[in-house]
Structures are given as structure tokens and as C-alpha cells.
C-alpha positions as a Markdown table, in Angstrom:
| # | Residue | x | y | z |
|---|---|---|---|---|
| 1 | Unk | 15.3 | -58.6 | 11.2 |
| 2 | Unk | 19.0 | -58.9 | 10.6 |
| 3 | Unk | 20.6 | -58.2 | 7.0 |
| 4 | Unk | 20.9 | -62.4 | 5.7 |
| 5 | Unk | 24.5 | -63.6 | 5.0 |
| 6 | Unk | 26.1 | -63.6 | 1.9 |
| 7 | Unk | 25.5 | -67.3 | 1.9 |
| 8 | Unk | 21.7 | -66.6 | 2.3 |
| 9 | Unk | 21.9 | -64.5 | -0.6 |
| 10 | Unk | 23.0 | -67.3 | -2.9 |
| 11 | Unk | 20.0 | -69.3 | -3.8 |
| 12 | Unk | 17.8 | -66.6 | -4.1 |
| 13 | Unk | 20.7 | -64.7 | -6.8 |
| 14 | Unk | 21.0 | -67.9 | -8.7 |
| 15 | Unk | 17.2 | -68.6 | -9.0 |
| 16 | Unk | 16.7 | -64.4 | -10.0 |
| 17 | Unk | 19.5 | -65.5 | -12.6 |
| 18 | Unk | 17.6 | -68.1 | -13.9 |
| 19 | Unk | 14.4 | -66.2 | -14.5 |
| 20 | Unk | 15.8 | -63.9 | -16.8 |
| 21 | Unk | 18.4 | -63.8 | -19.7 |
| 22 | Unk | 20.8 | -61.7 | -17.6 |
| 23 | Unk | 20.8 | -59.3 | -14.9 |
| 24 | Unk | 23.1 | -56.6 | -13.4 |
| 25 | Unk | 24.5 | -57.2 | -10.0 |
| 26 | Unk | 22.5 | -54.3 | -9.2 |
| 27 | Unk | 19.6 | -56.2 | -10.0 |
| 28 | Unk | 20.0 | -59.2 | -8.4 |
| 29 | Unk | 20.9 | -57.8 | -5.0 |
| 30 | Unk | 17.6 | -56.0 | -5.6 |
| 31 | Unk | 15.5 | -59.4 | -6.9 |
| 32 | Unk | 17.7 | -61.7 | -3.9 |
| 33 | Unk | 16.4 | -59.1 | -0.6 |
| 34 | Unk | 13.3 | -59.0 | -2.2 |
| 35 | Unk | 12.7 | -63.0 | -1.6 |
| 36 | Unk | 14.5 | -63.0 | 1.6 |
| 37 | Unk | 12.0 | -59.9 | 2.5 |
| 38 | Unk | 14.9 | -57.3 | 3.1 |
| 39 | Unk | 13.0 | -54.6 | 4.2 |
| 40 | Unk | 13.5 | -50.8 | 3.4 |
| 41 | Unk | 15.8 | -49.8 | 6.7 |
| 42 | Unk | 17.8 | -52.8 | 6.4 |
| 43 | Unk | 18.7 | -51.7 | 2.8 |
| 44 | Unk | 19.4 | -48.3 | 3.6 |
| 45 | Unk | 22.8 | -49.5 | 6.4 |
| 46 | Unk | 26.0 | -49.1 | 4.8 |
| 47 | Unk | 29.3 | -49.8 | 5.2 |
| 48 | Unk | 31.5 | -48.4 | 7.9 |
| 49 | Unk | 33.0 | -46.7 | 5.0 |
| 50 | Unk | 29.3 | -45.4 | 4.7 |
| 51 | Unk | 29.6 | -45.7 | 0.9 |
| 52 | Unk | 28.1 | -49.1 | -0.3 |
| 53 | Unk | 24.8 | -50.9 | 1.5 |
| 54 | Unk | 25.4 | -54.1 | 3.7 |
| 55 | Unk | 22.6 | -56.0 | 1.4 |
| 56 | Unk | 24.5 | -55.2 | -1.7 |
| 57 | Unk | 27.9 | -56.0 | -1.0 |
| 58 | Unk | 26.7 | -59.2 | 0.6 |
| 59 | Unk | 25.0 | -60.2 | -2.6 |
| 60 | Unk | 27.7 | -59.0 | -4.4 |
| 61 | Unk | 30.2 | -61.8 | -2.8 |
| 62 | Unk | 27.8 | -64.7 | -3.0 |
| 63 | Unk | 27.6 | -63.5 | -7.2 |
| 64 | Unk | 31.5 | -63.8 | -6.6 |
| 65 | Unk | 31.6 | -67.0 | -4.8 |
| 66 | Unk | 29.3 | -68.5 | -7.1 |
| 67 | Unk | 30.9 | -67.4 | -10.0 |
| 68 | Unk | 34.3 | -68.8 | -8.8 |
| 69 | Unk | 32.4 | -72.0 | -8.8 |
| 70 | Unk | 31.4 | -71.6 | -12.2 |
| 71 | Unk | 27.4 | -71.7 | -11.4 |
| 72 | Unk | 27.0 | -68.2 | -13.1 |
| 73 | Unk | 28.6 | -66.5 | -15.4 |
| 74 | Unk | 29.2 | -62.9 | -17.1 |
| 75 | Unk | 29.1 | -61.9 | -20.6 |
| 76 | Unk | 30.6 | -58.5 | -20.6 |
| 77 | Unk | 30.9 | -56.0 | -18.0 |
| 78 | Unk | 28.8 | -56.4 | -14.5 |
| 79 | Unk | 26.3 | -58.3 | -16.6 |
| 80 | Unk | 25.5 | -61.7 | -15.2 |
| 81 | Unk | 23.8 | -65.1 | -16.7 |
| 82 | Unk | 23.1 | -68.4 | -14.9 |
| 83 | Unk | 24.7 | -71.2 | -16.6 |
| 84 | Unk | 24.2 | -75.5 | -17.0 |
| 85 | Unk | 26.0 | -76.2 | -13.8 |
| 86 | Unk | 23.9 | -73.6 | -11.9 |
| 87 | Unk | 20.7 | -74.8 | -13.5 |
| 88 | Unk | 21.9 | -78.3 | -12.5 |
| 89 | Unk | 22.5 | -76.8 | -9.1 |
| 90 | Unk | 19.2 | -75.5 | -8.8 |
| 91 | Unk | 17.6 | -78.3 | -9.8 |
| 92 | Unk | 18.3 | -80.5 | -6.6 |
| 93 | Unk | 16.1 | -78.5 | -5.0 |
| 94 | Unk | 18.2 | -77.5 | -2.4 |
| 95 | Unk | 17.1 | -75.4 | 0.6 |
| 96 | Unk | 20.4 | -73.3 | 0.7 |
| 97 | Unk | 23.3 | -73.2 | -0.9 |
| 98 | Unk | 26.4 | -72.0 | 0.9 |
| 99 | Unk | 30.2 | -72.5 | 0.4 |
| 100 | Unk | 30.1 | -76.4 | 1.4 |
| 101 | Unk | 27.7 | -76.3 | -1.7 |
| 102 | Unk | 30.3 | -74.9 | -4.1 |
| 103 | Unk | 33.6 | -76.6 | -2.0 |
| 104 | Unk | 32.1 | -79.6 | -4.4 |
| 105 | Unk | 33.4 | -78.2 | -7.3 |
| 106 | Unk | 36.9 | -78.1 | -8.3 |
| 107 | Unk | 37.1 | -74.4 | -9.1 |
| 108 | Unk | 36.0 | -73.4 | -6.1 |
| 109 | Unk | 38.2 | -75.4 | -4.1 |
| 110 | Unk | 40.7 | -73.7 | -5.9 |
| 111 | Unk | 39.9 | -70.9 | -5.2 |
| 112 | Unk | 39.7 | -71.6 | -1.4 |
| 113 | Unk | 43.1 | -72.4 | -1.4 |
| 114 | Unk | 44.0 | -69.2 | -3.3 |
| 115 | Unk | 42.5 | -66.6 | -1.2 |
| 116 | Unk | 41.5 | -68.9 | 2.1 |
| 117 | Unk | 38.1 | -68.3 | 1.5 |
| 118 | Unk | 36.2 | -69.4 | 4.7 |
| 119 | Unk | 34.4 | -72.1 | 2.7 |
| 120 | Unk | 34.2 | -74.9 | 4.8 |
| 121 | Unk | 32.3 | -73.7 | 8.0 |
| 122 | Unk | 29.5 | -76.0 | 9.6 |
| 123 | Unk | 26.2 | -74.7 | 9.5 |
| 124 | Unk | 25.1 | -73.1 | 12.8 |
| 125 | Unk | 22.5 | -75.3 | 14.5 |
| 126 | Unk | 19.5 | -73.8 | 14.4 |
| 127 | Unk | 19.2 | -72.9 | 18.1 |
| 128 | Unk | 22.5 | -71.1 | 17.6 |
| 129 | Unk | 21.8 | -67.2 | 18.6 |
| 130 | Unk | 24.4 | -66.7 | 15.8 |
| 131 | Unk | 22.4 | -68.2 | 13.1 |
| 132 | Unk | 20.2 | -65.0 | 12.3 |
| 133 | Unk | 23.5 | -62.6 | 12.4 |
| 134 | Unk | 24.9 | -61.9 | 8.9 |
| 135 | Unk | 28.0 | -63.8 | 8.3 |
| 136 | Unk | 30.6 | -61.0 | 7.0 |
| 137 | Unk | 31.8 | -61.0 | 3.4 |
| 138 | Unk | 35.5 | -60.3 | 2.9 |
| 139 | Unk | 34.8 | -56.7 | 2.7 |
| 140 | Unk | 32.9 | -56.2 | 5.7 |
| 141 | Unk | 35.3 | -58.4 | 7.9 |
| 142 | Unk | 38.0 | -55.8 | 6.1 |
| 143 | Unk | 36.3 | -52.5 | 7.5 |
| 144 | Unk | 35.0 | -54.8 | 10.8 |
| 145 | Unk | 38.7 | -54.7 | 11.5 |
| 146 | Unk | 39.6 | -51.1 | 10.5 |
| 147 | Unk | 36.7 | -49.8 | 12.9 |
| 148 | Unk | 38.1 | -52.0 | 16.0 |
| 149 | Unk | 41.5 | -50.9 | 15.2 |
| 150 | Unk | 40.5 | -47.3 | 15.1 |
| 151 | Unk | 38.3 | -47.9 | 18.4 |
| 152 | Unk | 41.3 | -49.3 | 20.1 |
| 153 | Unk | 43.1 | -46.2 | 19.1 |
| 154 | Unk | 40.6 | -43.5 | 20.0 |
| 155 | Unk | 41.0 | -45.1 | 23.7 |
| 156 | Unk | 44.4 | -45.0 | 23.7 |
| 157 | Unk | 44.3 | -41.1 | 22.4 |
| 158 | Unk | 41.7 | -40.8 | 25.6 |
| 159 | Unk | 43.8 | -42.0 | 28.2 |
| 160 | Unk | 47.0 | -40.0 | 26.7 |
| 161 | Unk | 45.2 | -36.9 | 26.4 |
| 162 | Unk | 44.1 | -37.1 | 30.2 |
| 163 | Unk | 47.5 | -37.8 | 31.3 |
| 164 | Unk | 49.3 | -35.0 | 29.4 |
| 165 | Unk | 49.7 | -31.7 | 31.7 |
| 166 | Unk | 46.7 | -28.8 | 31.3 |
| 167 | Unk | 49.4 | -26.5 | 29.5 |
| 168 | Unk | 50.1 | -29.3 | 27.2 |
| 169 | Unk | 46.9 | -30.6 | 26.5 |
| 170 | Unk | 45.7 | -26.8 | 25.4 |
| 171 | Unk | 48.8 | -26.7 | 22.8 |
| 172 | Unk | 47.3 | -30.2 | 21.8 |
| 173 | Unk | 44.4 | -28.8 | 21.5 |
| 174 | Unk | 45.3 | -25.7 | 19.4 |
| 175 | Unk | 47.5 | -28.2 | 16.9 |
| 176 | Unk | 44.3 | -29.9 | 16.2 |
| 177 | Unk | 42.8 | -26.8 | 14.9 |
| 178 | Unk | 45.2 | -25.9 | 13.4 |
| 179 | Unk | 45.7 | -29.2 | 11.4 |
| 180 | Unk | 41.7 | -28.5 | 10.5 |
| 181 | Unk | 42.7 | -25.8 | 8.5 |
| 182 | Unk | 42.0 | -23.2 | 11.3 |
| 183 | Unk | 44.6 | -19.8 | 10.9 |
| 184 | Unk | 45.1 | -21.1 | 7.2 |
| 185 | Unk | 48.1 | -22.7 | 8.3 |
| 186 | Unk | 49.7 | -19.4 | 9.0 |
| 187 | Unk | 52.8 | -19.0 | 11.8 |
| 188 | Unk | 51.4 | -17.0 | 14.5 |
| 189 | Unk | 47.6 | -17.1 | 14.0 |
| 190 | Unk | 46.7 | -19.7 | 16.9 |
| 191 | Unk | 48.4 | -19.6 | 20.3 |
| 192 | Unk | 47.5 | -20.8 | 23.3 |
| 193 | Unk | 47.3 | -18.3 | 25.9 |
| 194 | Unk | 48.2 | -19.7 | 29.6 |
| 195 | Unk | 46.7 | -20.2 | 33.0 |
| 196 | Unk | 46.9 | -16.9 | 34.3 |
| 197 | Unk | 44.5 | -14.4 | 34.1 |
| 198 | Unk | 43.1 | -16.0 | 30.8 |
| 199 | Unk | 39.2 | -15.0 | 31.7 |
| 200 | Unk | 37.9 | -18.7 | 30.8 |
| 201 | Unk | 39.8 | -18.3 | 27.2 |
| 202 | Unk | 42.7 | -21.0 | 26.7 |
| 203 | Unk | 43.5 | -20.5 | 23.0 |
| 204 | Unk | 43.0 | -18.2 | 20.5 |
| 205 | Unk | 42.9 | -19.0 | 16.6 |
| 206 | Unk | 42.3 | -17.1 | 13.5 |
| 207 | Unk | 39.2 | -18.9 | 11.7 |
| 208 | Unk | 40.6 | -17.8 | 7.7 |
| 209 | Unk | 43.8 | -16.2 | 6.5 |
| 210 | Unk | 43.3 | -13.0 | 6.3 |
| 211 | Unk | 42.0 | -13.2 | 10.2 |
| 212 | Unk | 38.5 | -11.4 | 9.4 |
| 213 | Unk | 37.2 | -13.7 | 12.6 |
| 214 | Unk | 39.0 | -14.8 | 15.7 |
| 215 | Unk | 37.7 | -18.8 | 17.5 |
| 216 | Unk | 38.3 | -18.3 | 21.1 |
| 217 | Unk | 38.8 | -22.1 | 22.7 |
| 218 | Unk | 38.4 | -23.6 | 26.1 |
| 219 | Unk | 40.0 | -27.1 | 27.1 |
| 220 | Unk | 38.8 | -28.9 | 30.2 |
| 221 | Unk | 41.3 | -31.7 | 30.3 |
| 222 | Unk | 38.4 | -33.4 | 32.9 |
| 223 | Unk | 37.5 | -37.0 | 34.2 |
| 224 | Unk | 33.9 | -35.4 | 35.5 |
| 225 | Unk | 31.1 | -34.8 | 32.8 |
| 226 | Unk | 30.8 | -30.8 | 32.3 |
| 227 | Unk | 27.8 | -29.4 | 33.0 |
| 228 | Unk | 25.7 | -26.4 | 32.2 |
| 229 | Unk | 27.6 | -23.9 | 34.5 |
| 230 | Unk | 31.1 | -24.2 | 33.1 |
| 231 | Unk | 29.5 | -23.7 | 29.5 |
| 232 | Unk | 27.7 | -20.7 | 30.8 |
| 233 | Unk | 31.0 | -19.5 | 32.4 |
| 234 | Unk | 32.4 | -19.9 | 29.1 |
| 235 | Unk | 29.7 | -17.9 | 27.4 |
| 236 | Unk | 30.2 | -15.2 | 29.5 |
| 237 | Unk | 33.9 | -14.8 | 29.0 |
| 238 | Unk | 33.0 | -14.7 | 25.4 |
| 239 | Unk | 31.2 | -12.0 | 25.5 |
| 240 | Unk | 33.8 | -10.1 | 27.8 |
| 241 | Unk | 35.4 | -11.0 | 24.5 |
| 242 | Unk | 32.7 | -9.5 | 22.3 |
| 243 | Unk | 33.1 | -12.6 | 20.6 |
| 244 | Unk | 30.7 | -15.1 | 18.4 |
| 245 | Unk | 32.4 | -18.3 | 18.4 |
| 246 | Unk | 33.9 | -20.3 | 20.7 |
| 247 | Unk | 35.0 | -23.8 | 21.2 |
| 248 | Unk | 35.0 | -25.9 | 24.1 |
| 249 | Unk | 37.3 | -29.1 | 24.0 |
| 250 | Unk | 37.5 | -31.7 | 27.3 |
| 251 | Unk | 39.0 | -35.6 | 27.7 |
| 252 | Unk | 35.2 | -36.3 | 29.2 |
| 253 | Unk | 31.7 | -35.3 | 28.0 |
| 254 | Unk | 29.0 | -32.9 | 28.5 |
| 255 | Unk | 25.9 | -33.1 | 30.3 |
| 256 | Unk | 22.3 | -33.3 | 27.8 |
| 257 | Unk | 21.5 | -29.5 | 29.7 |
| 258 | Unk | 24.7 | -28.2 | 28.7 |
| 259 | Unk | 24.4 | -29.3 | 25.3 |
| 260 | Unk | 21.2 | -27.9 | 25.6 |
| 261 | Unk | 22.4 | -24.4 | 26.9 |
| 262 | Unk | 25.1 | -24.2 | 24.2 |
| 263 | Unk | 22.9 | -25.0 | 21.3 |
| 264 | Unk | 20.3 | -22.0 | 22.3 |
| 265 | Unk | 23.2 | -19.4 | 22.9 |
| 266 | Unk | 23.3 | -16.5 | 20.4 |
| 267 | Unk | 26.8 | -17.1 | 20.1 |
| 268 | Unk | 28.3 | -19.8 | 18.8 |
| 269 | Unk | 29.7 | -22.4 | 21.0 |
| 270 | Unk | 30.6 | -25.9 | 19.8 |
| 271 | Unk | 31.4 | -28.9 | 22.2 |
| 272 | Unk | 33.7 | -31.3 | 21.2 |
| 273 | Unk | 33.9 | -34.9 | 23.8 |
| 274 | Unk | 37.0 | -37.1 | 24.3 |
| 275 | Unk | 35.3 | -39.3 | 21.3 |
| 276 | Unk | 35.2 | -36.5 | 19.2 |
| 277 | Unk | 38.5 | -34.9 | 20.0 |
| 278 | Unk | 40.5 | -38.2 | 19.5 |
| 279 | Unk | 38.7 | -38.6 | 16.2 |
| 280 | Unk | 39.6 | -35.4 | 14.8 |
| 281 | Unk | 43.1 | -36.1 | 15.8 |
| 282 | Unk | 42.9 | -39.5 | 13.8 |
| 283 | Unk | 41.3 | -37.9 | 11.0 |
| 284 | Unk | 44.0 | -35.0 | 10.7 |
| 285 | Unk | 47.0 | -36.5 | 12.0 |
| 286 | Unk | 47.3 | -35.3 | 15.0 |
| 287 | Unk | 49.4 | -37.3 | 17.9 |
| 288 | Unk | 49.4 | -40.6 | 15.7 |
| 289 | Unk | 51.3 | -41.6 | 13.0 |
| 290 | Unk | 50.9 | -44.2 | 10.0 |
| 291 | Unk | 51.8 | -48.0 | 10.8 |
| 292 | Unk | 50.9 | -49.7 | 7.7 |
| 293 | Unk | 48.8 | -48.8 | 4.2 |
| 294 | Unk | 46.9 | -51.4 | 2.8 |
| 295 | Unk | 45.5 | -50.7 | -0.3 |
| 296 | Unk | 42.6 | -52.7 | -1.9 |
| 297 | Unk | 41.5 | -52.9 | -5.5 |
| 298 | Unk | 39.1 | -53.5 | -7.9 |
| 299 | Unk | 39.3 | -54.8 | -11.1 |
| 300 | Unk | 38.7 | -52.2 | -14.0 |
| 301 | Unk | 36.3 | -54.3 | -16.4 |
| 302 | Unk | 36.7 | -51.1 | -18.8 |
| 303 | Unk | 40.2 | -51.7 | -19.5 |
| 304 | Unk | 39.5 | -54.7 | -20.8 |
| 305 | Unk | 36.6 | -53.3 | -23.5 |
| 306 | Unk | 37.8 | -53.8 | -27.1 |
């Protein structure tokens, strides 16, 4: 089943909150996805960020929302409490409460029109496909929009990288290294090394400073999938080499057998795809360059402690 909402998670956090004297958020996410049946694999997805799970930042934005709308309450740091209104609330016997819910109370609305909280959204009918997919809280619409923007980028690196000339794209490929930390940032200790008579070796980088083991590289700037002979090929120009690592770099992807063949070599050989390629060049600054920071954050309950 799909994660619920953060409105789904409301009634059940509000009626955990009124069982007990007060809870941790912690808690209540816990107390909420148990009632709505949360089972263990949807508890263990995170975040694009991979850092928090879905259920519990979820409940953590209905505890805000209702909060906002003064139905709970905290008395010191991350500790929660239920109070009249939400008893009152609770009391209607409602079947769900949601945003239109807490858009009746002043605060709320307030707060809508402070942050443009998407409060006032119909319920989807309940033959509406949509109506079992989780309705993102703030922070997942925030990362939602990094990962499509990042997406939209790693195309864009694609479709460069296969335009660029081979020469070029093996320098490319060598800066990327290079920005990894390979030759320990030392002048001199990757180069690529040219069309001509290079034996299957494109580039050549020292793996540490001192340059105790050499990384022999191969880019394939390819639209065709590479297949088990041209990582074989590779192979054996590594040993003409006598070398034990080598890396093989291309615009397309590999074949399962020649990921396959590369993981049972002796040697070393690691395959890196367009995907991967473009996302090490995101990830090290490669090619791109900053547009905008945004930086969000969190309020630090501690500095408030007497």
C-alpha cells in the first residue's frame, strides 16, 4: 500500500495525543502508521535526501499543521500534548480531518496566508486514482523538485557529453577524476593520452599522491550499448599494461554480460553509464555551475532552554 498523506496522518496523531499525557513526535509518527497499518517496507523509504522516512516527516507536518491550528500543543522541546480545542475536535467524530478541517480556525487561516499552505484543496472523489497516493508535505514537494531539476540536468549533461568531440570528451573524462580526488590534485598526474597508438588506454591517472598505483581509463563517447567484447578488449590492454585497475567511462550503457564479464575479472574494471557519469559531474562540479542556493532551516528548540 502507498505511504498515507500527511492529512491521513492527522486524526490518528491527534487521537494517539489524546491517549496519553504527552508524546514525542517520534512517537506519534510511530502510534499514527500503526492505526493506518503502515507496514515495515513502507516505513523503511526515505527521503530523496535518504536521511528522514516518508511516514515520519509526513506525520511530522500534520503535528505542524495541527499545531498552527492550535488542536495540539507542546510543552517544552519536541514534546507534544493534545489540548480543549483538539479534544473538541475529536469529539465530532469526524472520519478525517484534513486542512479544510483546521481552515475553520482563525490561526490556521493565518497561517495559510503566511506560508500559502495548500489548505483548501477538495477532497479527491473516491474513484480518483490519486486518492491512495500520498499528498506531499512541504518537505517532500521541496526535494520532489530538487530531484526533477537534477534529472533535467543529468539529460542535458547526456546529450552534451555525446556531442563534444572524442578528444574532448576523454579530457572531460580525466577532469572528472580528477575532481574525485584522483592524482591528489597534483599538476601532471592525469593526462589523457590521444588516439594514436593508445592500445585501448585513453587516460592515465595517478590513484594517491605519491603515485604508488596508476588507474588506466577508457571513454567510449557511444550511442550503442557496449557489450562484453569491447570490455574484454579493454581487459586485455590492461594487462599489456600489467595493470589492476581500470576504468571504462561511455555516454550509453553496458550490456548485463559485460557487467557480468567485468565483475568476474581479476583485475579491476569499473563501468561507469551516461547516468552515472553525469552524476559524478553534478556531484563534483564538473561541467555545471551553481544557479541558485537555497537554504532551509530549522528551528533550534535548544537555544531557547533556560
Amino acid at each position: 500500500m502507498a505511504i498515507p498523506d500527511y492529512q491521513t496522518f492527522m486524526l490518528p496523531a491527534l487521537r494517539a495525543l489524546a491517549s496519553a499525557d504527552t508524546l514525542t513526535a517520534a512517537e506519534v509518527a510511530r502510534r499514527a502508521a500503526d492505526a493506518l497499518n503502515v507496514q515495515s517496507q513502507e516505513r523503511a523509504q526515505l527521503l530523496p535526501s535518504g536521511k528522514v522516512p516518508v511516514f515520519r516527516s509526513r506525520a511530522g507536518w500534520a503535528l505542524t499543521y495541527m499545531k498552527q491550528a492550535g488542536l495540539i500543543a507542546t510543552k517544552k522541546r519536541g514534546i507534544y500534548h493534545i489540548t480543549d480545542r483538539g479534544r473538541a475536535v475529536l469529539a465530532r467524530g469526524l472520519e478525517r480531518i484534513n486542512n479544510d478541517v483546521l481552515s475553520e480556525f482563525e490561526e490556521f487561516r493565518a497561517y495559510q496566508q503566511r506560508t500559502h499552505v495548500e489548505g483548501t484543496a477538495k477532497e479527491p472523489a473516491a474513484s480518483d486514482q490519486t486518492s491512495a497516493a500520498a499528498v506531499s508535505s512541504p518537505e517532500e514537494s521541496l526535494e520532489a523538485a530538487y530531484e526533477t531539476l537534477r534529472e533535467t540536468l543529468i539529460s542535458q549533461l547526456i546529450e552534451m557529453l555525446k556531442s563534444v568531440s572524442p578528444a574532448r570528451f576523454e579530457t572531460i573524462v580525466i577532469d572528472v577524476l580528477q575532481a574525485m580526488g584522483y592524482g591528489g590534485g597534483r599538476i601532471g598526474a592525469a593526462r589523457a593520452v590521444g588516439r594514436s597508438g593508445d592500445g585501448g588506454i585513453d587516460g592515465v591517472i595517478e590513484e594517491d599522491r605519491l603515485g604508488l598505483d596508476t588507474v588506466y581509463v577508457q571513454a567510449k563517447r557511444w550511442e550503442n550499448t557496449v557489450g562484453r567484447p569491447t570490455v574484454q578488449a579493454f581487459a586485455g590492454a590492461l594487462q599489456g599494461q600489467r595493470a589492476s585497475k581500470g576504468v571504462m567511462i561511455t555516454t550509453s550503457d553496458y550490456t548485463a554480460e559485460a557487467r557480468r564479464y567485468a565483475e568476474n575479472l581479476p583485475s579491476r574494471i569499473v563501468l561507469v553509464d551516461g547516468q552515472r557519469l553525469a552524476e559524478m559531474m553534478i556531484d563534483h562540479g564538473v561541467g555545471v555551475s551553481v544557479e541558485v542556493t537555497y537554504t532551509v532551516k530549522r528551528l533550534d528548540s535548544d537555544y531557547f532552554e533556560e
